[in-house]
N, CA, C and O atoms as a printed pandas DataFrame, in Angstrom:
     atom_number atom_name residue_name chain_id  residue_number  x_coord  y_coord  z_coord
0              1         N          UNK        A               1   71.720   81.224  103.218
1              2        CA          UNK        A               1   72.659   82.132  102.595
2              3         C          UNK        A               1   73.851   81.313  102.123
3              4         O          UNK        A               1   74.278   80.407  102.839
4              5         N          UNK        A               2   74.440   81.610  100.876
5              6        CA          UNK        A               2   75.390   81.048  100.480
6              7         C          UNK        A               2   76.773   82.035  100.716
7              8         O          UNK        A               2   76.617   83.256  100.691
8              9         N          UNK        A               3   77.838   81.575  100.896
9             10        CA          UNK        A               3   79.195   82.271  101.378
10            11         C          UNK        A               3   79.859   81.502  100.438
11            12         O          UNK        A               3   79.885   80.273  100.371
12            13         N          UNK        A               4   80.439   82.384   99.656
13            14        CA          UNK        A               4   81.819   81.659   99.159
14            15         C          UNK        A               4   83.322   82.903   99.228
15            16         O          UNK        A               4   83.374   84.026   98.729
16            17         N          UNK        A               5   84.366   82.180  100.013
17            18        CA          UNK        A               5   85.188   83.287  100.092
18            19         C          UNK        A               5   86.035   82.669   98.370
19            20         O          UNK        A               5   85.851   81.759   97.562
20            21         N          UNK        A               6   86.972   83.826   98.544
21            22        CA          UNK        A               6   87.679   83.823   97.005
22            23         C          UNK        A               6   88.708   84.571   97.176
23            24         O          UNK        A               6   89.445   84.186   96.268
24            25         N          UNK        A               7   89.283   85.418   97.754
25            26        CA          UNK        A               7   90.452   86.265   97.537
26            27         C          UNK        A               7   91.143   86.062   98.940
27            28         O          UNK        A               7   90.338   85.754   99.819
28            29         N          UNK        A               8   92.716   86.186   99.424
29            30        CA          UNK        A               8   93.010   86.236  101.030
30            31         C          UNK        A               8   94.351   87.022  100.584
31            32         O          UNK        A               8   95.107   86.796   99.639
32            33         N          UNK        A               9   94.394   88.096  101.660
33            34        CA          UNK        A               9   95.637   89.127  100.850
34            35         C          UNK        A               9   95.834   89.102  102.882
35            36         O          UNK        A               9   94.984   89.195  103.768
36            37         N          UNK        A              10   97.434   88.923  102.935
37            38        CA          UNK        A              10   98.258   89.309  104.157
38            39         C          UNK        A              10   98.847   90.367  104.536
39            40         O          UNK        A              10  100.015   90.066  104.290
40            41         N          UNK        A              11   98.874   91.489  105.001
41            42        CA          UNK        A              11   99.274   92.406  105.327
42            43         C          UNK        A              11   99.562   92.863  107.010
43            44         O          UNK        A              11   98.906   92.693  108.037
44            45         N          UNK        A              12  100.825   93.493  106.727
45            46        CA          UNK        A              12  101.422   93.815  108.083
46            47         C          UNK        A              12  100.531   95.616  108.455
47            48         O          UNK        A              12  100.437   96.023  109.612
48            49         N          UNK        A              13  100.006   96.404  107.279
49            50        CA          UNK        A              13   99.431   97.613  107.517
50            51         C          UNK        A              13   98.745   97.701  107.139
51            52         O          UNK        A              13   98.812   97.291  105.980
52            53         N          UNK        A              14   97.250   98.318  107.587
53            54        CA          UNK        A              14   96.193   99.078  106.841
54            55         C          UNK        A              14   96.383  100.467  107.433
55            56         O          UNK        A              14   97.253  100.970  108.145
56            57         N          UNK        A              15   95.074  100.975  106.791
57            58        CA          UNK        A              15   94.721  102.345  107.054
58            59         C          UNK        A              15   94.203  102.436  108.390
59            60         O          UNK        A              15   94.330  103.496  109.003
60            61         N          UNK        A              16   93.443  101.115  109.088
61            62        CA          UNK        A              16   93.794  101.461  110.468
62            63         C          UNK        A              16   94.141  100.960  111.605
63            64         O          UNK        A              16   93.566  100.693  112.660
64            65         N          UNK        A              17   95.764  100.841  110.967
65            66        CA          UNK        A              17   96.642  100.815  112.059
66            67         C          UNK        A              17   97.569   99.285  111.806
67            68         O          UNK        A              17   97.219   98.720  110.770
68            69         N          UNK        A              18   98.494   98.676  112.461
69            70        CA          UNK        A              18   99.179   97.840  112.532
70            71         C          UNK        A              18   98.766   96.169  113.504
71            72         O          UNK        A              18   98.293   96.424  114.612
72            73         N          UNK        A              19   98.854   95.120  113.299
73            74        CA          UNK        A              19   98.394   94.044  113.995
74            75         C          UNK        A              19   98.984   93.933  115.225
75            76         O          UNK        A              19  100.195   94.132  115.132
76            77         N          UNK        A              20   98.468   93.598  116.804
77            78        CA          UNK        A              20   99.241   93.197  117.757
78            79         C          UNK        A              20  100.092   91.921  117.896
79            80         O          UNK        A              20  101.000   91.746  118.709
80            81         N          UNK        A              21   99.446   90.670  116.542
81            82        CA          UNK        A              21   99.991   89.943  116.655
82            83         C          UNK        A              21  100.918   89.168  115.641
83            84         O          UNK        A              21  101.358   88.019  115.688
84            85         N          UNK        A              22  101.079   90.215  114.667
85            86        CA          UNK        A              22  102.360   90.306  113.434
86            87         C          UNK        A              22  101.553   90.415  112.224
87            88         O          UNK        A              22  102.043   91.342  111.580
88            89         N          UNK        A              23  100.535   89.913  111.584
89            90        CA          UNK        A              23   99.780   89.871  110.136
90            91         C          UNK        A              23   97.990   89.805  110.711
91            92         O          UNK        A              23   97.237   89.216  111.487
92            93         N          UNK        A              24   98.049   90.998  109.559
93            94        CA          UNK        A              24   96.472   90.605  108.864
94            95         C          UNK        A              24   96.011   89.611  107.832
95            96         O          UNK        A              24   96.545   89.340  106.757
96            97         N          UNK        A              25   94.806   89.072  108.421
97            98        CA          UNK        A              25   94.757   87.626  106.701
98            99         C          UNK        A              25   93.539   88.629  106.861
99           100         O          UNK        A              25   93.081   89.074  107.913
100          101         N          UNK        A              26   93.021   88.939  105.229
101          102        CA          UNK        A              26   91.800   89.835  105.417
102          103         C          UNK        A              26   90.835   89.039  104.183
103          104         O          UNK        A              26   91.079   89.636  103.134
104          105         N          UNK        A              27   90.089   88.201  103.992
105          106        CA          UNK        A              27   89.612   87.648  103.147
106          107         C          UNK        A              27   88.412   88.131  102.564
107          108         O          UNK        A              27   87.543   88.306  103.418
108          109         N          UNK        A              28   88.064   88.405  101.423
109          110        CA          UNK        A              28   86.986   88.784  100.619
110          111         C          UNK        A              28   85.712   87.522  100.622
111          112         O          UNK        A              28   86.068   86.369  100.377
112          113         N          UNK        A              29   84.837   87.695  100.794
113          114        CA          UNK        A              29   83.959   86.679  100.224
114          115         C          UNK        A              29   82.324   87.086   99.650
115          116         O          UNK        A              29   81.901   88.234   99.511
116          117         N          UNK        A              30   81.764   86.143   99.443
117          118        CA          UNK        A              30   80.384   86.692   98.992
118          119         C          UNK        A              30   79.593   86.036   99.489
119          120         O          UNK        A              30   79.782   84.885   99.882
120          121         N          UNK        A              31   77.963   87.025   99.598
121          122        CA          UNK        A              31   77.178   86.147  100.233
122          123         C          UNK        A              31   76.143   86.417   99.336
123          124         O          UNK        A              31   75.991   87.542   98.859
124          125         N          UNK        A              32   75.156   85.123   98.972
125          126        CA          UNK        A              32   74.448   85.417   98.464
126          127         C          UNK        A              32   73.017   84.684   99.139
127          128         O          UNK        A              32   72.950   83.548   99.609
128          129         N          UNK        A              33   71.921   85.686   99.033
129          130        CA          UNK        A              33   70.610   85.191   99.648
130          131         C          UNK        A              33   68.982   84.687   98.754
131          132         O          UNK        A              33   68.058   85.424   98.408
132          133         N          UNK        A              34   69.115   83.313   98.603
133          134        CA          UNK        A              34   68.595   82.952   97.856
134          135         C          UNK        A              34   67.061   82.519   98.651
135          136         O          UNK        A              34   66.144   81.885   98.128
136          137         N          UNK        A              35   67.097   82.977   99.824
137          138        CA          UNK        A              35   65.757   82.599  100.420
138          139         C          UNK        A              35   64.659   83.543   99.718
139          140         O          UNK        A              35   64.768   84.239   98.709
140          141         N          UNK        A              36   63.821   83.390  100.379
141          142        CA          UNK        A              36   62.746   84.807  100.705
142          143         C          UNK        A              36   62.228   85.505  101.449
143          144         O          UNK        A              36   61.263   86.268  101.425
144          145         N          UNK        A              37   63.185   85.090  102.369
145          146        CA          UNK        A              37   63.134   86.147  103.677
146          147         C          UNK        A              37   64.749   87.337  103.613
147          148         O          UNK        A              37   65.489   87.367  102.630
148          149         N          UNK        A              38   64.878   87.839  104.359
149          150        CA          UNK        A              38   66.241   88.131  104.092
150          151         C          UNK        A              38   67.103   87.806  105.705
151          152         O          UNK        A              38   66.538   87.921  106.793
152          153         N          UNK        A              39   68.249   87.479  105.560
153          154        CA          UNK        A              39   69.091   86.264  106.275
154          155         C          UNK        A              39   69.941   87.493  106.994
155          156         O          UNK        A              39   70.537   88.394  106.404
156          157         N          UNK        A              40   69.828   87.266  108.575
157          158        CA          UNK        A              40   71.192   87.933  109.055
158          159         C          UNK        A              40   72.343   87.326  109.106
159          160         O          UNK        A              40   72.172   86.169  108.723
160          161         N          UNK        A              41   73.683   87.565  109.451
161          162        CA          UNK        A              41   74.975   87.069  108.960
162          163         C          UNK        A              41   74.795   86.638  110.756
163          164         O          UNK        A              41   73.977   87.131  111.532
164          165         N          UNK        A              42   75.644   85.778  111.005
165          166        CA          UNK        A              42   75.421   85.283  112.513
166          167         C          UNK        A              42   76.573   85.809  113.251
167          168         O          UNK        A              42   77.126   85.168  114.145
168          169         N          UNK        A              43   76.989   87.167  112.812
169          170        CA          UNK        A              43   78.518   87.610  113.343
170          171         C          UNK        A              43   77.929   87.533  115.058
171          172         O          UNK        A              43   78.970   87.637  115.707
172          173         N          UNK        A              44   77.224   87.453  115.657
173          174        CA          UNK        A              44   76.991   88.170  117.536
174          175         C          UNK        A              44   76.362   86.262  118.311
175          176         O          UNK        A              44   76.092   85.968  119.475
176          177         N          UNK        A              45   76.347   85.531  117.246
177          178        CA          UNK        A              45   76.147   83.764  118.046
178          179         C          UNK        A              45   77.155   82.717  116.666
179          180         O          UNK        A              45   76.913   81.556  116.336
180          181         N          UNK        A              46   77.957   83.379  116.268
181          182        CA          UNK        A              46   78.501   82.415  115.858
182          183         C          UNK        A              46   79.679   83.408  114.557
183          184         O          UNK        A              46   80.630   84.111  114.896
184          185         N          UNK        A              47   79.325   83.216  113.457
185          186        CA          UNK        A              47   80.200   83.667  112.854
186          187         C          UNK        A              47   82.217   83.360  112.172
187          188         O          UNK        A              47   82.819   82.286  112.183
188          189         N          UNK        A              48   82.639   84.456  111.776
189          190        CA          UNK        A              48   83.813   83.490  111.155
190          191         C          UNK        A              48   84.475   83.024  112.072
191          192         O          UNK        A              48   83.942   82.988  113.181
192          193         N          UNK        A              49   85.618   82.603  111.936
193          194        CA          UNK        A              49   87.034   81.942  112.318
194          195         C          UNK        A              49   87.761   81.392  111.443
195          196         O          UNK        A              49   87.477   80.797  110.403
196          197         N          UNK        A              50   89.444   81.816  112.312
197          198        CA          UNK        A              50   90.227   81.666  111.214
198          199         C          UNK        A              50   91.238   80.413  112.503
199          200         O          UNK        A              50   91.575   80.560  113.678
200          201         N          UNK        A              51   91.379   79.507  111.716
201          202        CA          UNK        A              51   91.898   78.153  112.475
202          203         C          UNK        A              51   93.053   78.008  112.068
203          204         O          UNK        A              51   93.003   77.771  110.861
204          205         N          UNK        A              52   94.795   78.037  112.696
205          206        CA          UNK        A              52   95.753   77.470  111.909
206          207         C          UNK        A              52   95.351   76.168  112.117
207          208         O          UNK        A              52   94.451   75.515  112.645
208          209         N          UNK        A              53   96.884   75.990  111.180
209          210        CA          UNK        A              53   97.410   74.599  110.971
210          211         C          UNK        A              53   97.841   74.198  112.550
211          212         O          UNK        A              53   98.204   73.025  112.636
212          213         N          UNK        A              54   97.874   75.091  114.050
213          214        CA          UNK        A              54   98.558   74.027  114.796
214          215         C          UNK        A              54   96.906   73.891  115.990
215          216         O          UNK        A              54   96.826   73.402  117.117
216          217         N          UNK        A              55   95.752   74.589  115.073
217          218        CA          UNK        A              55   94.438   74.505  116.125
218          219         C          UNK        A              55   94.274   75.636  116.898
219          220         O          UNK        A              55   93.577   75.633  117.913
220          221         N          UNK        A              56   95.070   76.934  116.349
221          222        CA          UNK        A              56   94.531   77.874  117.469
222          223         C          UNK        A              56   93.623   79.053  116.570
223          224         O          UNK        A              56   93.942   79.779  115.629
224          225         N          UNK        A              57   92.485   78.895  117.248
225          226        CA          UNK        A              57   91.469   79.534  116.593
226          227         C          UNK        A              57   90.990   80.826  117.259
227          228         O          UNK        A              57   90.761   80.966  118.461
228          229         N          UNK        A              58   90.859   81.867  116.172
229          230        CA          UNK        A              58   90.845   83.530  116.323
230          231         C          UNK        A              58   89.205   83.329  115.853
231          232         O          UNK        A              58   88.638   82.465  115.184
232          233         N          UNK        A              59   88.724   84.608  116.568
233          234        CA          UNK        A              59   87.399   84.962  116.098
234          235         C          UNK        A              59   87.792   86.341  114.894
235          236         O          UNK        A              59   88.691   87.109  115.234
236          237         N          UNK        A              60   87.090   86.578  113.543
237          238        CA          UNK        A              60   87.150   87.532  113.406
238          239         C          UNK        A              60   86.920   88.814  113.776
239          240         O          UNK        A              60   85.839   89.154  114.257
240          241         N          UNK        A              61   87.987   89.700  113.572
241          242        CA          UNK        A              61   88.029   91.314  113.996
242          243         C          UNK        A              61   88.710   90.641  115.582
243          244         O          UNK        A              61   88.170   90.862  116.666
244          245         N          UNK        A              62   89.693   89.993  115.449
245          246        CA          UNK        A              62   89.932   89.755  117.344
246          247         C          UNK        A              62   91.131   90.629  117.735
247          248         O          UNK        A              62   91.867   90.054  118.536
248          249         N          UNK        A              63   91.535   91.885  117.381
249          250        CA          UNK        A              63   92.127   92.646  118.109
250          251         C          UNK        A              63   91.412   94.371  117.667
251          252         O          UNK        A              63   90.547   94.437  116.793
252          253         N          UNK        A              64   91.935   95.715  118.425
253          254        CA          UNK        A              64   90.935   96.412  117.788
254          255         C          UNK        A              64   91.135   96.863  116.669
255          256         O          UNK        A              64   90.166   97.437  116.173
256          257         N          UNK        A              65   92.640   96.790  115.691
257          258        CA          UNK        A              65   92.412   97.482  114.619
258          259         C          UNK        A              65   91.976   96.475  113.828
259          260         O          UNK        A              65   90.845   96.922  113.640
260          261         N          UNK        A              66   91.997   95.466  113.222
261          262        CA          UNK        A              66   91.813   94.059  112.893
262          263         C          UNK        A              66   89.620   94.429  112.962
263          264         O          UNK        A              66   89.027   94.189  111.910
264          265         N          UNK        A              67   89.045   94.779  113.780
265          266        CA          UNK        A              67   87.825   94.949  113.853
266          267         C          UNK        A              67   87.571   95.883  112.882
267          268         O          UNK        A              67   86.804   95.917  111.919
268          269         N          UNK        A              68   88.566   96.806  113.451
269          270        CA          UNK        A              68   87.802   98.231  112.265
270          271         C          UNK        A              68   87.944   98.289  110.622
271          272         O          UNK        A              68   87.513   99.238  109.967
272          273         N          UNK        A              69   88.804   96.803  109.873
273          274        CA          UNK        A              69   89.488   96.988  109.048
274          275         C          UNK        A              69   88.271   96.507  108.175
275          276         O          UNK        A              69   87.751   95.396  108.276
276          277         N          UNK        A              70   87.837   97.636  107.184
277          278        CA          UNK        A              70   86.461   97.727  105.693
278          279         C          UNK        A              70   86.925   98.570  105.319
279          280         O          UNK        A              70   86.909   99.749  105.675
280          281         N          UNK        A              71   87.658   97.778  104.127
281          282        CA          UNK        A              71   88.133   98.387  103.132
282          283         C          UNK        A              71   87.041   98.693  101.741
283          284         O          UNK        A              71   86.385   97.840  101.143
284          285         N          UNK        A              72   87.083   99.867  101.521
285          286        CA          UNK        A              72   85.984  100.746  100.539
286          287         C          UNK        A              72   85.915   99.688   99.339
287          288         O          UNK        A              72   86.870   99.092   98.841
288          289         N          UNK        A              73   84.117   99.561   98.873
289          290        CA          UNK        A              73   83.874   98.409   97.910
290          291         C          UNK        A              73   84.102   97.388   97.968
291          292         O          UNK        A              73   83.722   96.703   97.018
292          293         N          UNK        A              74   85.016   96.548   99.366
293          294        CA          UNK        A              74   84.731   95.837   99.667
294          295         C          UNK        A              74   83.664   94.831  100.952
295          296         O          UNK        A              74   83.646   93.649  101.295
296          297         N          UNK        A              75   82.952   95.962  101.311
297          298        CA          UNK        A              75   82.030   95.906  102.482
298          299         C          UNK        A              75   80.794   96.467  102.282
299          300         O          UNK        A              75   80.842   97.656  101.969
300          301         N          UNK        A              76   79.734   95.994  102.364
301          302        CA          UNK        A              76   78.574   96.593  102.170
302          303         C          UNK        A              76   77.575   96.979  103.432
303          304         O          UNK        A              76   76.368   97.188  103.306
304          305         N          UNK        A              77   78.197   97.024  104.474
305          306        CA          UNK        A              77   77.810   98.163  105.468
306          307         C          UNK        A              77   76.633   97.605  106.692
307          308         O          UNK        A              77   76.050   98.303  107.522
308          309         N          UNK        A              78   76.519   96.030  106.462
309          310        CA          UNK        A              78   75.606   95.411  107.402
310          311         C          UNK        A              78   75.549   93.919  107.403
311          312         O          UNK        A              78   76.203   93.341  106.536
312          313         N          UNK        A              79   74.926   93.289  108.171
313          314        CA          UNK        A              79   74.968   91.896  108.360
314          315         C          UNK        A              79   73.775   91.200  107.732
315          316         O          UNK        A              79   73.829   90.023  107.376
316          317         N          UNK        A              80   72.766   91.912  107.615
317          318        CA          UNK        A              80   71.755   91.559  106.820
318          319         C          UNK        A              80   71.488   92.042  105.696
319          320         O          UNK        A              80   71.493   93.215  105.323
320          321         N          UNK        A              81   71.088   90.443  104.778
321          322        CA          UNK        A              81   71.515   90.219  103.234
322          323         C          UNK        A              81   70.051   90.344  103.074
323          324         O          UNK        A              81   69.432   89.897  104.040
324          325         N          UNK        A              82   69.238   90.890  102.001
325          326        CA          UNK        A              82   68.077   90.815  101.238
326          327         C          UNK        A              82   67.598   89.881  100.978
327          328         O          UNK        A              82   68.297   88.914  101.281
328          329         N          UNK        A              83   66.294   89.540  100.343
329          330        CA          UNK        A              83   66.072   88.421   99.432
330          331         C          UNK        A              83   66.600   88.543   98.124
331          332         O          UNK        A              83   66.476   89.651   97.601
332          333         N          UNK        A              84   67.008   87.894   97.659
333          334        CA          UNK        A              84   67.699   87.538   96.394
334          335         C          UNK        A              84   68.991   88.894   95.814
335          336         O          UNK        A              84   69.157   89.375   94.693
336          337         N          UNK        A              85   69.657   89.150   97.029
337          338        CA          UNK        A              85   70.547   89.735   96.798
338          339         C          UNK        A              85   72.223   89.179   96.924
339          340         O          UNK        A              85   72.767   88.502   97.797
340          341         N          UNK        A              86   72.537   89.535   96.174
341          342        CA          UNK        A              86   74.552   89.032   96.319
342          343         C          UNK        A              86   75.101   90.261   96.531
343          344         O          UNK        A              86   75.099   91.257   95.807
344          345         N          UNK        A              87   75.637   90.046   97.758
345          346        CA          UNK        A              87   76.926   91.398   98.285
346          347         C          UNK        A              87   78.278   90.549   98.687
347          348         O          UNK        A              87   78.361   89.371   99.034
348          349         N          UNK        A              88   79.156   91.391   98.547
349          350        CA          UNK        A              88   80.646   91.177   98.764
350          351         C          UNK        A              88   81.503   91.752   99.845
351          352         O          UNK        A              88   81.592   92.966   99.663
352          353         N          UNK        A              89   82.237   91.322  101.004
353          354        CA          UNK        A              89   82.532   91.583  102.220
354          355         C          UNK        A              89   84.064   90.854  102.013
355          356         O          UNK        A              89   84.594   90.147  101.156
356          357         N          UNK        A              90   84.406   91.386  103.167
357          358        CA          UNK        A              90   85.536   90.971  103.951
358          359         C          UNK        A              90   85.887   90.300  105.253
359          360         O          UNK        A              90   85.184   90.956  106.021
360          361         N          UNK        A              91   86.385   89.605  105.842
361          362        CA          UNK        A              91   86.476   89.368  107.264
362          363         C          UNK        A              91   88.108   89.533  107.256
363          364         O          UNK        A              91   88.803   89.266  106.276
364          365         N          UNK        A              92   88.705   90.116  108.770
365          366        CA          UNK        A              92   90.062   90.074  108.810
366          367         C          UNK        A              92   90.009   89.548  110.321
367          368         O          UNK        A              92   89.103   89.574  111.154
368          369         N          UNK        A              93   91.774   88.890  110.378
369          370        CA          UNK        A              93   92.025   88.074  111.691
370          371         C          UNK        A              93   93.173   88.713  111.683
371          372         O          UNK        A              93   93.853   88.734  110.657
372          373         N          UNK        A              94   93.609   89.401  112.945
373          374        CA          UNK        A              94   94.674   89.111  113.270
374          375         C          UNK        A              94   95.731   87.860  113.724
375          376         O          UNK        A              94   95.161   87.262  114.638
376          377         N          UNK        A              95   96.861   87.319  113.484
377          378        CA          UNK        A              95   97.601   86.243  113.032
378          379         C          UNK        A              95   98.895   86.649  113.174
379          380         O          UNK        A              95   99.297   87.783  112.914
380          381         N          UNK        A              96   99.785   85.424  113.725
381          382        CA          UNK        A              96  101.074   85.483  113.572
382          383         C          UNK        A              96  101.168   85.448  112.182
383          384         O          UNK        A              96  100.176   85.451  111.453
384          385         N          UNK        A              97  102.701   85.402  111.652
385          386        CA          UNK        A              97  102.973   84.635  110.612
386          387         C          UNK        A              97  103.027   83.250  110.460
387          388         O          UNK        A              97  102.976   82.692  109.364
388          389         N          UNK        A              98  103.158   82.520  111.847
389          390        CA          UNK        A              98  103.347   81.292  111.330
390          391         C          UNK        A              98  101.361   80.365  111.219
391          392         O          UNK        A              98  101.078   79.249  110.783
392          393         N          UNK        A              99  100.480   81.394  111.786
393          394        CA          UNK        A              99   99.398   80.875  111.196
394          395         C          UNK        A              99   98.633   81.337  109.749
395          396         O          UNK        A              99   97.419   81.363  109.546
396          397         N          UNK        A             100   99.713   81.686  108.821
397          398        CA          UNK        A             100   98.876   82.000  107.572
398          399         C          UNK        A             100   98.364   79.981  107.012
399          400         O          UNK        A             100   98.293   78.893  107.584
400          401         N          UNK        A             101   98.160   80.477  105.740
401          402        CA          UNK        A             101   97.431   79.568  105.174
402          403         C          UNK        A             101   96.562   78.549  106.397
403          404         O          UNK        A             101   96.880   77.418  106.763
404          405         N          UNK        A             102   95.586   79.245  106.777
405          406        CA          UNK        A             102   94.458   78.147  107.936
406          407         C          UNK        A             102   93.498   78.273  106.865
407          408         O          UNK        A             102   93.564   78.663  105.699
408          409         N          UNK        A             103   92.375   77.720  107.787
409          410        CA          UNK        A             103   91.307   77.458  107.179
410          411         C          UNK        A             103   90.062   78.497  107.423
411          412         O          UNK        A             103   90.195   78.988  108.544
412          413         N          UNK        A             104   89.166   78.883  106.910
413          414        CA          UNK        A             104   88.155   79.625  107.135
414          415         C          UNK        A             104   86.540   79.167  107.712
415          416         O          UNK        A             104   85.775   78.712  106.862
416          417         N          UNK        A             105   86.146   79.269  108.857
417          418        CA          UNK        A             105   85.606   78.574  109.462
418          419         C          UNK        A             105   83.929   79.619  109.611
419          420         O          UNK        A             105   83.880   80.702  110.195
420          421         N          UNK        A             106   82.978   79.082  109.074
421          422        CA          UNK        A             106   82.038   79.917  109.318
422          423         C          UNK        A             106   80.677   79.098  109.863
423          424         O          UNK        A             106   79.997   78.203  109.360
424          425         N          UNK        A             107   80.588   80.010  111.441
425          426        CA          UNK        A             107   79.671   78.871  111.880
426          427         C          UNK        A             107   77.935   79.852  111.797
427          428         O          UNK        A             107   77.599   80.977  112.167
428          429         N          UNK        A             108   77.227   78.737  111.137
429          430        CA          UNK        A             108   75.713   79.775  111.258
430          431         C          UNK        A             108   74.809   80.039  112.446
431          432         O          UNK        A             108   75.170   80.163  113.616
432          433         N          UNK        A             109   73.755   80.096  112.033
433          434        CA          UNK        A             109   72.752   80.322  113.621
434          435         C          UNK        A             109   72.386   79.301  113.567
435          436         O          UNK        A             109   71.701   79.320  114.590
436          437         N          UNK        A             110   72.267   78.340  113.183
437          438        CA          UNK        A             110   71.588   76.828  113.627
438          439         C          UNK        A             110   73.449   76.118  114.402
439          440         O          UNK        A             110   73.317   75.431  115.415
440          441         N          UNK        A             111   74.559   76.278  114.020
441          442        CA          UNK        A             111   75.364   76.079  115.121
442          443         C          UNK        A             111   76.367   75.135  113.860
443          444         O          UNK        A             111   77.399   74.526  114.141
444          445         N          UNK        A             112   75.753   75.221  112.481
445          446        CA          UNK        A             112   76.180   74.113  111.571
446          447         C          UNK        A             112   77.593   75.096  111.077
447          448         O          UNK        A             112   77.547   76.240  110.624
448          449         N          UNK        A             113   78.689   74.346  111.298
449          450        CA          UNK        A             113   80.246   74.893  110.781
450          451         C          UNK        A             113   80.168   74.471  109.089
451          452         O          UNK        A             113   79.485   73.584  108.578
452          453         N          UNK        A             114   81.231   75.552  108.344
453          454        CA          UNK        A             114   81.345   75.156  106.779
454          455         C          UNK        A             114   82.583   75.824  106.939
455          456         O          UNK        A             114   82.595   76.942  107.454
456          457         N          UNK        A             115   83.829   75.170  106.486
457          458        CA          UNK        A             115   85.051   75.405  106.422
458          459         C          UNK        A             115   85.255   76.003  104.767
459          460         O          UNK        A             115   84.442   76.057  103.844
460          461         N          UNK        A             116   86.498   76.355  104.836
461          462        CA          UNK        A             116   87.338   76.395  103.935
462          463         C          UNK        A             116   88.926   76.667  103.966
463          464         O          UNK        A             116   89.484   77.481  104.702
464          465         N          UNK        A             117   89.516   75.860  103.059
465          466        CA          UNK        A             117   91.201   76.149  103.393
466          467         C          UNK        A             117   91.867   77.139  102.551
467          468         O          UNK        A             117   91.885   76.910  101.341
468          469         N          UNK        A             118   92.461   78.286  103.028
469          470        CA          UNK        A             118   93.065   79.705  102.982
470          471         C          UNK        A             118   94.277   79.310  102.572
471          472         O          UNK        A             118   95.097   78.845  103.364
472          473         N          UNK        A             119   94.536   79.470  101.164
473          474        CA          UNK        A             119   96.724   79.575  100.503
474          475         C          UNK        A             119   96.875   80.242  101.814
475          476         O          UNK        A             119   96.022   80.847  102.461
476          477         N          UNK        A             120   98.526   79.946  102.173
477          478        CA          UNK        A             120   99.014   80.715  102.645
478          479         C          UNK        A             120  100.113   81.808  102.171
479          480         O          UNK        A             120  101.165   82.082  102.748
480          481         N          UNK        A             121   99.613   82.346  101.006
481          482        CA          UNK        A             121  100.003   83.587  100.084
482          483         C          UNK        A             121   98.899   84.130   99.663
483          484         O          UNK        A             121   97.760   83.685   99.810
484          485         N          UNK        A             122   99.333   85.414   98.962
485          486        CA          UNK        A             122   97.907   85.967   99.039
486          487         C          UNK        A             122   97.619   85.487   97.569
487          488         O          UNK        A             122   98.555   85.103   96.868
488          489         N          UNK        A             123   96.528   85.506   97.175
489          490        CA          UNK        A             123   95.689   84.605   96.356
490          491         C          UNK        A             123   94.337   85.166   96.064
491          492         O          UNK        A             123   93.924   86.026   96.842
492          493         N          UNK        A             124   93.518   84.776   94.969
493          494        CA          UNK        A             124   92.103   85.517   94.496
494          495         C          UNK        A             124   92.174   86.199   93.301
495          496         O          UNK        A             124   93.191   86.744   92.873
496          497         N          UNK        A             125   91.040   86.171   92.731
497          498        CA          UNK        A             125   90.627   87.383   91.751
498          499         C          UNK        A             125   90.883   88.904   91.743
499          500         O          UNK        A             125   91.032   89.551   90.706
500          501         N          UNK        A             126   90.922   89.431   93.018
501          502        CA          UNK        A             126   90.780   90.749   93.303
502          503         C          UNK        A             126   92.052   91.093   94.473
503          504         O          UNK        A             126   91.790   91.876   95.386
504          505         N          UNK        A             127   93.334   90.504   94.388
505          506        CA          UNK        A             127   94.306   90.707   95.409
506          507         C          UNK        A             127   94.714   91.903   95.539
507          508         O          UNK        A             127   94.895   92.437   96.633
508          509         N          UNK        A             128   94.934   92.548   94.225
509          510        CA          UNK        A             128   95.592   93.677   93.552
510          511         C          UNK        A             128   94.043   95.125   94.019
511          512         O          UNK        A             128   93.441   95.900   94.762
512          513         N          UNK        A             129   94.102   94.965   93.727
513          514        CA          UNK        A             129   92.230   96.011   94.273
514          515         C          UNK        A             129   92.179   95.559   95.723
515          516         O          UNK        A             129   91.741   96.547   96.312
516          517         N          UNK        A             130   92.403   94.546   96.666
517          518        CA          UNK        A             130   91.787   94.459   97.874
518          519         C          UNK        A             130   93.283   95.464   98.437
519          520         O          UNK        A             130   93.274   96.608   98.893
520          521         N          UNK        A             131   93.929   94.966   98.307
521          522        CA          UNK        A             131   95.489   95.486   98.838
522          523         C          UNK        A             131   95.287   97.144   98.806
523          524         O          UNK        A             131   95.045   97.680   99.888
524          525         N          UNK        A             132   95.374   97.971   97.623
525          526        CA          UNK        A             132   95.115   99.255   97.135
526          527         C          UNK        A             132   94.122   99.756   98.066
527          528         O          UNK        A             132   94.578  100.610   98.827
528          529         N          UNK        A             133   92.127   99.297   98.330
529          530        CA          UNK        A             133   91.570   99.617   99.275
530          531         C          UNK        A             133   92.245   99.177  100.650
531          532         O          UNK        A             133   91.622   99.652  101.600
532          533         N          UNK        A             134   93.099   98.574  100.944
533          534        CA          UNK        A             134   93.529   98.339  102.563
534          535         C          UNK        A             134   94.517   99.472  102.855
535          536         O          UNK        A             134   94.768   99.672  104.044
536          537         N          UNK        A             135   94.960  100.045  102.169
537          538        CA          UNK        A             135   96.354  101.445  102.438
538          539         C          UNK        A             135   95.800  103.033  102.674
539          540         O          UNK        A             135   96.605  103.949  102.847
């Protein structure tokens, strides 16, 4: 499966509810499944993480509103991707402020990590639309 994230919008509120630990980083990404089998997402043996800059690493959805946060059209409702299908998701971390801009850490079921580094402003194609579905 291929993942590429693209959008990261920060917010202190969604629709459900407020962070325990000051900000939401809620990042959009895509997955696309180019096998021919169809690929589960490894959220329950591995899955995202969001790493600051000083090494302290959150699992995604790690407080409870932060879990519940799928915002409409941006979530497609399961962990398993089709064969030759592309869907578009979200992951959110709860975060101080002083860990915005980290990196995005996604580990698979074979145990292999693929990073990526997160602006620490919000940023992407779709900021303006992700924000609107988060309220």
């Amino acid at each position: 499966m291929r993942i590429t994230p693209d959008t990261v919008v920060y917010v202190r509120k969604t629709s459900t509810g407020t962070p325990e630990h000051d900000l939401y980083a809620v990042v959009t990404f895509s997955a696309e499944n180019r096998s021919k089998t169809p690929v589960t997402a490894t959220t329950r043996i591995g899955g995202f993480r969001w790493k600051a800059a000083n090494g302290h690493i959150v699992s995604a959805g790690n407080s409870k509103s932060a879990a519940k946060i799928a915002p409409i059209g941006f979530s497609d409702g399961g962990p398993t991707v089709p064969t030759g299908t592309f869907r578009r998701n979200t992951v959110a971390f709860d975060i101080t402020s002083a860990e915005k801009g980290g990196t995005l850490v996604y580990v698979d079921g074979n145990g292999d990590a693929y990073r990526w580094k997160i602006p620490s402003a919000n940023s992407g194609p779709v900021v303006s639309a992700l924000k609107f579905a988060l309220t």
